[in-house]
C-alpha positions in Angstrom: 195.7 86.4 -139.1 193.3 89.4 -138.9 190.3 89.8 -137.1 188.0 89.3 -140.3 189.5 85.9 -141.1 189.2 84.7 -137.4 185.6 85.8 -137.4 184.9 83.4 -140.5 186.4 80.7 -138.2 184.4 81.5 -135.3 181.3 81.6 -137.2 182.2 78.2 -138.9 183.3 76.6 -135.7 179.9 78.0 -134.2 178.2 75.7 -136.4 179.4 72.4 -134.3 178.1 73.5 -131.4 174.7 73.8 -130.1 174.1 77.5 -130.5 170.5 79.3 -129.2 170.2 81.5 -132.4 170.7 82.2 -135.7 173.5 82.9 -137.8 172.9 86.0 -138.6 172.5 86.7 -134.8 175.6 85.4 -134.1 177.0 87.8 -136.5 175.9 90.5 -135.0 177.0 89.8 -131.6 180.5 89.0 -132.8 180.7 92.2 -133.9 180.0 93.9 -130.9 182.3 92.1 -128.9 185.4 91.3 -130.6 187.5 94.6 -131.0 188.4 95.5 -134.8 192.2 94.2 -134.6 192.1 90.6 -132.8 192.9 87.4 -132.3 190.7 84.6 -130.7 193.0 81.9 -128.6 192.0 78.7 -126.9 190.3 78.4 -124.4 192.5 76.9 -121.2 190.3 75.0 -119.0 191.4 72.9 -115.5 191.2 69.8 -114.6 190.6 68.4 -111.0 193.7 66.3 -111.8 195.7 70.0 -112.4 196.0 69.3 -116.1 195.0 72.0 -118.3 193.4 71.2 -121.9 191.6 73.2 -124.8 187.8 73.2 -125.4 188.6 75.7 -128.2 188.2 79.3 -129.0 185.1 80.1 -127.3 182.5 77.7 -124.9 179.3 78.3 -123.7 179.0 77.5 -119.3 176.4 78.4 -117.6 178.4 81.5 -115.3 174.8 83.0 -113.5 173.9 79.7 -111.9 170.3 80.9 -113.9 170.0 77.7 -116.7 171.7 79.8 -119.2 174.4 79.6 -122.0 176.8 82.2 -121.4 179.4 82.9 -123.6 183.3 83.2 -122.1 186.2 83.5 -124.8 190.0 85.0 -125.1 191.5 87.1 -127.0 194.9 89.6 -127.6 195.6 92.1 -130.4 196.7 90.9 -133.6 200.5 90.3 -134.3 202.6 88.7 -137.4 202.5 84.8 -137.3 206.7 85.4 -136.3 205.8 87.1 -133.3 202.9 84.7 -132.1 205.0 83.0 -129.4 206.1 86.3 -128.3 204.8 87.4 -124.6 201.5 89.4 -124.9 198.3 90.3 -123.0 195.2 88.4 -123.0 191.7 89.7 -122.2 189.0 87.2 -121.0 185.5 88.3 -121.5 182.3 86.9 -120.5 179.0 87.6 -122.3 175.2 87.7 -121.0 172.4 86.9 -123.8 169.8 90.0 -123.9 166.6 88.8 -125.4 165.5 92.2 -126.0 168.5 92.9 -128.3 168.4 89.6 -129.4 172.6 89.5 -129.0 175.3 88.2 -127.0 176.2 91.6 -124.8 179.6 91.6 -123.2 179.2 92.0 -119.2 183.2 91.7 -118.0 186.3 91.5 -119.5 189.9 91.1 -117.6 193.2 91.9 -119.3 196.6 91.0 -118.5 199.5 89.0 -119.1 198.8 85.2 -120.4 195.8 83.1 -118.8 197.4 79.7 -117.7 193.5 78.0 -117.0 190.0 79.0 -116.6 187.5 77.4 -114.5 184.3 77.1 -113.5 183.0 75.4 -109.8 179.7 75.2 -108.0 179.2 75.3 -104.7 176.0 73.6 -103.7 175.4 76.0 -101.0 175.5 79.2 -103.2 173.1 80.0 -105.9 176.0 80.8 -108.6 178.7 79.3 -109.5 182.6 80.7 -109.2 184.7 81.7 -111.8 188.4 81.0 -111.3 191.1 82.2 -113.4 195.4 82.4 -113.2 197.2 84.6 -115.2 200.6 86.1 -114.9 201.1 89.9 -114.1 203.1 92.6 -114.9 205.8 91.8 -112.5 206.5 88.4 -113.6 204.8 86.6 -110.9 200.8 84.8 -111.1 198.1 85.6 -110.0 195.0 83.7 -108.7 191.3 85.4 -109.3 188.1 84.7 -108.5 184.5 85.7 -109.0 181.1 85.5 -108.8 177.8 86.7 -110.0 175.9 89.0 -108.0 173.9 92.3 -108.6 173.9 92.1 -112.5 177.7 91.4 -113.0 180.6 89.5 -112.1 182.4 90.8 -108.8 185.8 90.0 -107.5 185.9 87.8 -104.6 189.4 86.4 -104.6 192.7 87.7 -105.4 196.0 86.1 -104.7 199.4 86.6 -106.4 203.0 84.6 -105.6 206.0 84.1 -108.0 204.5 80.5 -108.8 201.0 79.1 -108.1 199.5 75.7 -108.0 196.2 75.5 -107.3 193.4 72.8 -106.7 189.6 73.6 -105.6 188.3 71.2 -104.1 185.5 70.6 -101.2 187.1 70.9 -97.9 186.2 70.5 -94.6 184.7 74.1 -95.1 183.0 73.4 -98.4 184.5 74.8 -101.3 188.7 75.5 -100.5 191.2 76.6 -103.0 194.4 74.7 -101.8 197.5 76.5 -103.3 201.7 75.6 -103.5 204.5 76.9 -104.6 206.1 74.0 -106.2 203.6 71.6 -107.2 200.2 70.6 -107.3 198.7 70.0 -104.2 197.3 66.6 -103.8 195.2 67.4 -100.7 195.3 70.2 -97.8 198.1 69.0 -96.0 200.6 69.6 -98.9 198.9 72.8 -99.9 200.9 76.1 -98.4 197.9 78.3 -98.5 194.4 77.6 -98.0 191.5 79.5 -99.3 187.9 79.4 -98.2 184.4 80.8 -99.1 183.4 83.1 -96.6 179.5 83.6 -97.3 179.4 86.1 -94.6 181.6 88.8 -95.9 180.9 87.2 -99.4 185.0 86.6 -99.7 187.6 83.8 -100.1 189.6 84.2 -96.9 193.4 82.9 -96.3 192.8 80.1 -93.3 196.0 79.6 -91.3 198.8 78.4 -93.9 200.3 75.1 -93.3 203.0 74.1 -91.8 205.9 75.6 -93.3 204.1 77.1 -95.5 206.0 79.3 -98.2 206.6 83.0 -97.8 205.9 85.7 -100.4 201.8 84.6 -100.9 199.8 87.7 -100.9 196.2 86.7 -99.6 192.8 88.2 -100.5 191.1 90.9 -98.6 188.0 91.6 -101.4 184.9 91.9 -100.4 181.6 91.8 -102.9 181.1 96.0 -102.9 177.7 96.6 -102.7 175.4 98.2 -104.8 173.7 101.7 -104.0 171.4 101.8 -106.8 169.1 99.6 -109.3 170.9 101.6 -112.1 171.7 99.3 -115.2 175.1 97.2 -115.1 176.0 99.7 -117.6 175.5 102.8 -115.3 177.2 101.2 -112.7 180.0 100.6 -114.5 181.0 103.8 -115.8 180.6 105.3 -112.7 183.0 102.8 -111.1 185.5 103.2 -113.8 185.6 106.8 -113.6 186.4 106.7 -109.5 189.0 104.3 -110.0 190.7 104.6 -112.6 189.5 107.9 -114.7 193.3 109.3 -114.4 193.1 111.2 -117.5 191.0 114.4 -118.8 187.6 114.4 -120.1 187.5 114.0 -122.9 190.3 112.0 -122.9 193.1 113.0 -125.4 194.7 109.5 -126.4 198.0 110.9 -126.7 198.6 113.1 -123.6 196.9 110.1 -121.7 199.6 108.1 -123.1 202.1 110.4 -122.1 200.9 111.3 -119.1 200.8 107.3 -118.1 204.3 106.1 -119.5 206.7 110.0 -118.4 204.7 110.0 -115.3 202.4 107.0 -113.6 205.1 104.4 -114.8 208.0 106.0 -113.2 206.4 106.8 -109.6 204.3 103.9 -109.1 207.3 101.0 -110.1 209.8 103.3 -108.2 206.8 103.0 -105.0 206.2 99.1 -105.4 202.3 99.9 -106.6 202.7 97.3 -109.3 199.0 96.3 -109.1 197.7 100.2 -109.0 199.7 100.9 -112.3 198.4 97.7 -114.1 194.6 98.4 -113.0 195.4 102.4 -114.3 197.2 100.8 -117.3 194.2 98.5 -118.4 191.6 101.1 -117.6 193.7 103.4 -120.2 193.0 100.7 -122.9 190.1 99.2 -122.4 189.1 103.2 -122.7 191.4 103.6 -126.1 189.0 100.7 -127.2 186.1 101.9 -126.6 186.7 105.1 -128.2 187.7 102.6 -130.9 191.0 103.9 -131.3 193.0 102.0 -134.1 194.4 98.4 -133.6 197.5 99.5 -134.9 197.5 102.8 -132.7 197.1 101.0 -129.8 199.4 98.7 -130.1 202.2 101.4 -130.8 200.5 103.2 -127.0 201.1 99.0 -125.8 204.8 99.3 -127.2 205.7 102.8 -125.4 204.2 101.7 -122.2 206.3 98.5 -121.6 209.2 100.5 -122.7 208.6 103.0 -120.2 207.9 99.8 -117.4 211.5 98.3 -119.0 213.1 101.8 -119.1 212.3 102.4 -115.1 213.2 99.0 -114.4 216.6 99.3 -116.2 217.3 102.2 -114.5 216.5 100.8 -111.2 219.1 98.2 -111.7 216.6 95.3 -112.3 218.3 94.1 -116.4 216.5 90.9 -116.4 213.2 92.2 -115.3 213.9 94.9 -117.8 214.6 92.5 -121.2 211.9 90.7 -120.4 209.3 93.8 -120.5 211.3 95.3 -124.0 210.4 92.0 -125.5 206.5 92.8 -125.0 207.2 96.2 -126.3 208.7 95.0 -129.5 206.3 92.5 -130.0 203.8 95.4 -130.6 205.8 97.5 -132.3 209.1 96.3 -133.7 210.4 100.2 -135.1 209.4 101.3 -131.6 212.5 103.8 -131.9 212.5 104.2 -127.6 212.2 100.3 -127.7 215.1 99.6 -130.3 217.3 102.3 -128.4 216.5 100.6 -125.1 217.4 97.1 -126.8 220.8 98.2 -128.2 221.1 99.8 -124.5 220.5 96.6 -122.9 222.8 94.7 -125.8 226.0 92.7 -124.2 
């Protein structure tokens, strides 16, 4: 289903909810939010019981802690109803209403493998609420994230990542606690393996002591809120950020020797290194930038396809098959005539 036919759905579905604005408004915002090629998927929201259900492709929560409706949705490039079910990234985006423009303006956006559930808690003793989300990674495992609003935009206060997370938030005896486990959902502190609290101080979740035989291979948060040097507009801030973090490439950028550049070179030596997170934050900077200069849907997804076949190729070659198959079969899934991806399949064949 292409973008334009999932915009008449969102527009139609728009209609049972209580929207602030006209039609027409919500038009125009859609447009400026959803990229060309899309496709909107449900929303996963958690329980306090650890069950996860759908509200839908898009709800309204009020993110700022400022009385407002802000908009949070997900979506992933466009693919053939055949490949649906196939692996594939995600991006969850949040959106601020600007009365001046009279539109729903996108303020963050995360990308990475599938979102498992989204949710939102309040703390009684902060003035916004936290946004938690788990996803899994490029390496197979989860990972936990939180944040918060602060200084005009959403900043990271919690990142965790383990081959297998289970996590409840819940009031502890330190106010609001993520408890987390490796095997199942914890049903109070005591059977959690990590524990997780709000530390206003440093503006942080910190790991507390882990229970008692507590499970190894957790990697705890250390992010602080950064803070901000300047009253420059949200979007000032954030090109200057993205440009000392992650601007890799030359400016102007030239799509395809950036793509190069990231798959012969920053692929190989940061896998081979173990800076799996480093390559996925340079990797989603790359295309959230191909986006932006509103590079093709199709394009991108062929730059997609050649960069998980350059993350199975290294992988291969470093001896890890398994770990391998499974990245060719996000490759294929945006391109299927990949011809590195089809070599590296027949390669990888029994």
């Amino acid at each position: 289903m292409k973008g334009s036919n999932i915009r008449k759905i969102f527009l139609c579905l728009g209609l049972c909810f209580p929207w602030p604005h006209t039609a027409l408004a919500q038009n125009q915002w859609m447009e400026s939010i959803l990229p060309t090629d899309d496709l909107l998927e449900n929303l996963p929201w958690l329980g306090d019981d650890g069950k996860v259900e759908s509200r839908g492709l898009f709800d309204f929560e009020d993110v700022r802690g400022a009385g407002q409706k802000d908009l949070i949705l997900i979506y992933r490039q466009s693919a053939p109803v055949s490949e649906l079910d196939k692996p594939h990234d995600q991006t969850l985006v949040v959106c601020f209403y600007d009365s001046k423009q009279n539109k729903y303006v996108k303020n963050f956006q995360d990308e990475g493998g599938t979102i498992r559930w989204v949710k939102i808690v309040k703390d009684p003793a902060e003035p916004a609420p936290f946004l938690f989300f788990q996803r899994d990674d490029l390496k197979g495992s989860q990972v936990l994230k939180g944040f918060v609003y602060s200084a005009g935009t959403l900043k990271q206060v919690l990142d965790a990542s383990a081959a297998q997370i289970y996590a409840r938030l819940a009031n502890g005896n330190k106010g609001l606690e993520i408890w987390g486990a490796s095997k199942d959902f914890p049903k109070d502190e005591g059977s959690a393996d990590h524990v997780f609290s709000w530390n206003g101080a440093q503006s942080r979740f910190a790991e507390a002591k882990p229970a008692a035989g507590g499970l190894a291979g957790w990697s705890g948060s250390s992010i602080a809120v950064p803070v901000v040097q300047t009253a420059a507009a949200p979007q000032t801030v954030a090109a200057v950020h993205h440009a000392s973090k992650n601007g890799w490439w030359d400016d102007p950028m030239d799509p395809q020797a950036a793509s190069a550049k990231l798959n012969k070179e920053l692929v190989p030596d940061l896998i081979k290194k173990g800076q799996i997170a480093t390559l996925g934050q340079k990797a989603k900077a790359f295309f959230a930038e191909l986006q932006k200069q509103k590079v093709s849907g199709k394009d991108i997804n062929g730059m997609r396809s050649g960069y998980y076949t350059a993350v199975a190729t290294t992988l291969l070659d470093m001896g890890s098959k398994k770990d391998a198959a499974y990245y060719l079969k996000i490759a294929l899934s945006f391109q299927a005539d990949n011809p590195d991806a089809v070599a590296l399949k027949a390669k990888l064949a029994p």
